[in-house]
C-alpha positions as CSV (number, residue, x, y, z in Angstrom):
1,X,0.0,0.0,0.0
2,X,2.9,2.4,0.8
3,X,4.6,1.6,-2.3
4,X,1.7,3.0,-4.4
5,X,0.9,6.3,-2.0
6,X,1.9,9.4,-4.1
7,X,2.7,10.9,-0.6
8,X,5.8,8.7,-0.2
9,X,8.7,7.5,-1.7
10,X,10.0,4.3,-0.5
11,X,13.6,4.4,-0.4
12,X,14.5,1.1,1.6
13,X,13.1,-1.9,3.6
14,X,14.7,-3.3,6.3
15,X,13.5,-6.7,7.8
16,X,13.2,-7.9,11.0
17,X,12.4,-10.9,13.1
18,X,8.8,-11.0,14.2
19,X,5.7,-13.5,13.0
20,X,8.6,-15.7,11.6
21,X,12.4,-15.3,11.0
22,X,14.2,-12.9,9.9
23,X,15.3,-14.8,6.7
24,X,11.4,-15.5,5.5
25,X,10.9,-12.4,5.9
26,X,12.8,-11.2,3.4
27,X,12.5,-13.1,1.3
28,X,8.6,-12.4,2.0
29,X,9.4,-9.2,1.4
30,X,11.1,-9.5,-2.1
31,X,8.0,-11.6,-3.3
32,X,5.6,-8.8,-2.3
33,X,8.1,-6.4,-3.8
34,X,7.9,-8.5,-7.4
35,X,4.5,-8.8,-7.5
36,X,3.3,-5.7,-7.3
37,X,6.3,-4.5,-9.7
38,X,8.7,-2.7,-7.2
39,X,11.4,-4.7,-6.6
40,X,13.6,-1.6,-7.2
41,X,13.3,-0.5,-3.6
42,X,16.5,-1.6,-2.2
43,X,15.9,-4.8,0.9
44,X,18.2,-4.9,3.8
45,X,17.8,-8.3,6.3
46,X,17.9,-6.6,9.8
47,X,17.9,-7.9,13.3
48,X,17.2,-11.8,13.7
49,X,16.9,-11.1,17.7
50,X,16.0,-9.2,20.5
51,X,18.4,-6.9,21.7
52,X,19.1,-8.5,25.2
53,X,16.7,-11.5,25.3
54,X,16.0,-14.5,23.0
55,X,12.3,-14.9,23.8
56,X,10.2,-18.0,22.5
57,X,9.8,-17.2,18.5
58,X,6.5,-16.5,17.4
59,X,5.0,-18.1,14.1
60,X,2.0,-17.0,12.3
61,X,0.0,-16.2,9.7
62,X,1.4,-19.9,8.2
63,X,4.7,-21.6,8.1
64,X,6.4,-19.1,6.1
65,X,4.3,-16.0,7.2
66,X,2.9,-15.5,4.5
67,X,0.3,-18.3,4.3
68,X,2.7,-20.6,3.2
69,X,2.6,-18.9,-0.8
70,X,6.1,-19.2,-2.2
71,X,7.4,-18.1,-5.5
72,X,10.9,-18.5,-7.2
73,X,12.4,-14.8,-6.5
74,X,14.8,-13.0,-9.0
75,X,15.7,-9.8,-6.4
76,X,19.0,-9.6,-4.4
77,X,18.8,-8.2,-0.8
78,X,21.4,-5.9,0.0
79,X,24.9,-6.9,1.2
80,X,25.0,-3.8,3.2
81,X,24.7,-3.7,6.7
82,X,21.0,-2.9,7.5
83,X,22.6,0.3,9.8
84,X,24.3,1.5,7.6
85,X,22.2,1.0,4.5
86,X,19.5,3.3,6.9
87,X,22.2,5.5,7.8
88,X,22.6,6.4,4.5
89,X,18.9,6.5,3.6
90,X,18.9,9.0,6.1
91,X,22.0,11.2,5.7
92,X,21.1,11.6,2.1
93,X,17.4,13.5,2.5
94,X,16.2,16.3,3.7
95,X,14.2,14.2,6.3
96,X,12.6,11.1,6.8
97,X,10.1,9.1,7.7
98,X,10.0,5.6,9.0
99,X,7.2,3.3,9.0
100,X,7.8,0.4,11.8
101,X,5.8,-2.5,11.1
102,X,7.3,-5.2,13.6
103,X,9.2,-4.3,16.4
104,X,11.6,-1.6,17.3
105,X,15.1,-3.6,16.8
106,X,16.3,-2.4,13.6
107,X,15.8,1.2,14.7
108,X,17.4,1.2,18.5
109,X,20.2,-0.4,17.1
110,X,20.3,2.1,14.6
111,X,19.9,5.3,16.7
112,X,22.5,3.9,18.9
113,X,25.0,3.8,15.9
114,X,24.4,6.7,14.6
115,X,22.6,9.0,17.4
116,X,23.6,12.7,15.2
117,X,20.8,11.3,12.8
118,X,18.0,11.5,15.1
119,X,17.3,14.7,14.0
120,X,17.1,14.4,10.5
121,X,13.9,11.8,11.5
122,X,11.0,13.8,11.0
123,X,8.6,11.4,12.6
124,X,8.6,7.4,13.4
125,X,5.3,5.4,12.9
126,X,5.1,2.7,14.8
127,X,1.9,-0.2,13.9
128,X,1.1,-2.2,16.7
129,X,-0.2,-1.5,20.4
130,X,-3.0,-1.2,21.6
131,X,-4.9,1.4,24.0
132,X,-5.5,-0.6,26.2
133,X,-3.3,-3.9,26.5
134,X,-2.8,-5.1,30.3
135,X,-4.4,-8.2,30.3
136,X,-3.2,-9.6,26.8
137,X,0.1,-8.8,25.9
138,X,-0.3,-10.3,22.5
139,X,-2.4,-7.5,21.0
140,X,0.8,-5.7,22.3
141,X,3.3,-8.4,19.6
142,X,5.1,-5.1,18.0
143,X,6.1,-4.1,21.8
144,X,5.9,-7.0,23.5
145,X,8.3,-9.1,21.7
146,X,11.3,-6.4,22.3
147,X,10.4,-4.6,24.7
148,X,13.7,-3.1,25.5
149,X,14.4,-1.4,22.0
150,X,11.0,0.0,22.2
151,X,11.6,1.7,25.6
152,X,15.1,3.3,23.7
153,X,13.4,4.5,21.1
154,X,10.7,6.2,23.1
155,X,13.1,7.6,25.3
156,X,15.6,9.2,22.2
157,X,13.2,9.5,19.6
158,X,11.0,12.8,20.3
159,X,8.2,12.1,17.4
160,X,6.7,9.3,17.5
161,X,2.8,8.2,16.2
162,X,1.3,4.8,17.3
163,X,-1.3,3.8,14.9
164,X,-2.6,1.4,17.0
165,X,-4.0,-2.3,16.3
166,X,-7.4,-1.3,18.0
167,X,-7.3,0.7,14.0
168,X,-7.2,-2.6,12.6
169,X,-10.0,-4.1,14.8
170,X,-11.9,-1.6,13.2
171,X,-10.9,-1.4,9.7
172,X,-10.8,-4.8,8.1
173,X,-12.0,-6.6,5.7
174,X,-14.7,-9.2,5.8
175,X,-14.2,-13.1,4.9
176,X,-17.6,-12.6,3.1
177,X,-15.6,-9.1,0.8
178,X,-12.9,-11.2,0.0
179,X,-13.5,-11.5,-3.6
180,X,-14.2,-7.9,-4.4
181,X,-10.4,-7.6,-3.3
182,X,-9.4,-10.8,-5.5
183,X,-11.3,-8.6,-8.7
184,X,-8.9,-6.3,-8.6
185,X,-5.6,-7.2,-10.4
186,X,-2.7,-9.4,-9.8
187,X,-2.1,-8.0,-6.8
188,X,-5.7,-8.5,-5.4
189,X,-5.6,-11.8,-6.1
190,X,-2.2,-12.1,-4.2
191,X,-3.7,-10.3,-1.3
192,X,-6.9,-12.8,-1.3
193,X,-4.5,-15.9,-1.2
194,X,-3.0,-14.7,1.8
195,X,-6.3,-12.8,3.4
196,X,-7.5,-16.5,5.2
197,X,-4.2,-16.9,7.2
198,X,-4.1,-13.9,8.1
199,X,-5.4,-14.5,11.5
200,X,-6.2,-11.9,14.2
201,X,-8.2,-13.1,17.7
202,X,-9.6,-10.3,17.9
203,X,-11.1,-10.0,14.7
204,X,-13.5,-13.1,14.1
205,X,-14.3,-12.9,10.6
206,X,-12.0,-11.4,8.7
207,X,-8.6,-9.9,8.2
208,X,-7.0,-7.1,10.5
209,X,-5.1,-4.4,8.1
210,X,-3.3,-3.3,11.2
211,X,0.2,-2.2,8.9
212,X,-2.0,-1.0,6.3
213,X,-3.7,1.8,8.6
214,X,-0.4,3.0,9.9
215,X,0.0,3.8,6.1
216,X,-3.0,5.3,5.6
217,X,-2.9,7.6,8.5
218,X,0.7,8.7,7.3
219,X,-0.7,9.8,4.1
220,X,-4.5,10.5,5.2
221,X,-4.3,11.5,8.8
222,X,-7.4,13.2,8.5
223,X,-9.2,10.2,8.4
224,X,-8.4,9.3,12.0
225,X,-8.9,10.5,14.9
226,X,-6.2,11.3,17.2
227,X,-5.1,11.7,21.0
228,X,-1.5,12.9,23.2
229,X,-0.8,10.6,25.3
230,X,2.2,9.6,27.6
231,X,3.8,6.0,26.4
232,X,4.5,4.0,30.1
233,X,5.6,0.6,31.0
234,X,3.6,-1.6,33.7
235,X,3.8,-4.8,34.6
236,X,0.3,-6.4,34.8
237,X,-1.0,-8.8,37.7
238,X,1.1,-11.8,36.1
239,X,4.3,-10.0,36.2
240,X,3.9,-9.2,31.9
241,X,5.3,-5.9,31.7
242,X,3.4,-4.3,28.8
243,X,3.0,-0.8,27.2
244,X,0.0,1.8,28.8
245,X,-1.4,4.9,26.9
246,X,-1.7,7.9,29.6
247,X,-4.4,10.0,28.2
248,X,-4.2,12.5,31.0
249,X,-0.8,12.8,31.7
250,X,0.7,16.3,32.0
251,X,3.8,15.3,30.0
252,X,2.7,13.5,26.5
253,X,5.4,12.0,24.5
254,X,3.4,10.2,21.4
255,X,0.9,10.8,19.6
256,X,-2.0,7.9,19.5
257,X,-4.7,6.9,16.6
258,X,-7.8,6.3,18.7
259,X,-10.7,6.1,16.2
260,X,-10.6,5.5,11.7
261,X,-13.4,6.9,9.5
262,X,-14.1,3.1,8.4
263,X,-15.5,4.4,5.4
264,X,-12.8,6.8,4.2
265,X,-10.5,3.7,5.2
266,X,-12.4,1.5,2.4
267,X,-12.3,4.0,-0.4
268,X,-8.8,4.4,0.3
269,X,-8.0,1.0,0.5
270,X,-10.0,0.1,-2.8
271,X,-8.8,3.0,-5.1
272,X,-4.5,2.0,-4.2
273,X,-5.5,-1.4,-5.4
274,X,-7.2,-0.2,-8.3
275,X,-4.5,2.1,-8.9
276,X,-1.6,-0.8,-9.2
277,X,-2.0,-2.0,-13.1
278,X,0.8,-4.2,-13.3
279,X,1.9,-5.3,-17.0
């Protein structure tokens, strides 16, 4: 969806650990890239673990995270080391954007590399959370999974936006609107291939486009609604510690999507796909 936002221009992707290992995901990554025509954008493989811990691996969404569909790929990652291919990405604009669809690694290790480049980050999205998480850290994955980069980043990095998966709860799409996504193009019919493994719990019938509203708030903020809030760590009843949204807090620190214009969302959502013609 970012790829195809007229807003942005993709410069690089760097992959990390998360639903399944590093090394699926990019390759993952390069078959998304080819089948919607953009395997130009340069694909870095990134952390493969947590900074200090080397917690039970999660996998989901199939054996290969991405509902077990597998192609031959042509594309090379980059030999470059993910820091300092970002470094670069970085150093090079005016400013930048990044867009963190798993957890934080990649970027604490990055900002403690190269910390003079904080600056030049205009703002770091971060898909995943949710507003209220204490009881069930797993609606918390992004976070939960590395907790300790995430803390680093929120305490270096001074913009930060959490497109929450509460979005996603919200905006999805229905098993039963499957098809009207399959209709349109190559790339729809990828998407409805993977659309049934694409499990959320929360979500009983049908597929959570959690990273997909981070993208769409970047480009169309207006269609959600929005709240300050101060980012905490607690530890819940069970000794989890897990990420809290502080809504009255004196001293905010991120900004937090609360509510999406379902609607807007769809349109959105429809007329990117429509837009992809790929030859």
């Amino acid at each position: 969806m970012a790829c195809y936002q007229k807003e942005l221009d993709i410069q690089l992707i760097t992959c990390c650990f998360g639903n399944t290992s590093t090394s699926h995901i990019v390759k993952n990554t390069i078959t998304v890239l080819e089948t919607i025509n953009k395997q130009h954008i340069p694909v870095c493989a990134g952390a493969s673990t947590e900074i200090e811990n080397d917690l039970q691996k999660v996998r989901a969404h199939g054996i290969n995270g991405l509902g077990g569909y597998e192609k031959p790929i042509f594309t090379k990652p980059l030999t470059t080391n993910y820091i300092e291919a970002m470094h670069e990405v970085v150093t090079k604009n005016e400013f930048t954007y990044i867009i963190a669809c798993g957890p934080c690694t990649n970027i604490a290790n990055f900002i403690k590399r190269y910390p003079q480049d904080i600056d030049k980050i205009k703002l770091i999205l971060v898909t995943g959370a949710n507003s209220v998480d204490k009881n069930n850290p797993y609606l918390n994955f992004n976070i939960h999974v590395d907790i300790v980069s995430c803390k680093y980043v929120l305490s270096k990095v001074p913009n930060i936006v959490f497109c929450t998966s509460d979005m996603g709860h919200l905006a999805y799409i229905k098993t039963q609107d499957i098809p009207k996504t399959e209709k349109l193009g190559s790339t729809g019919k990828f998407l409805a291939t993977l659309y049934p493994y694409h499990k959320d719990r929360t979500v009983k019938d049908g597929v959570a486009l959690h990273d997909a509203c981070g993208v769409a708030w970047l480009t169309k903020p207006n269609m959600f609604k929005i709240s300050y809030a101060k980012a905490e760590f607690k530890t819940n009843k069970n000794g989890v510690e897990y990420l809290n949204f502080n809504y009255t807090s004196k001293k905010p620190n991120v900004i937090v999507t609360t509510d999406v214009n379902t609607k807007a969302f769809y349109k959105w959502y429809y007329k990117t796909l429509k837009s992809i013609k790929i030859k």
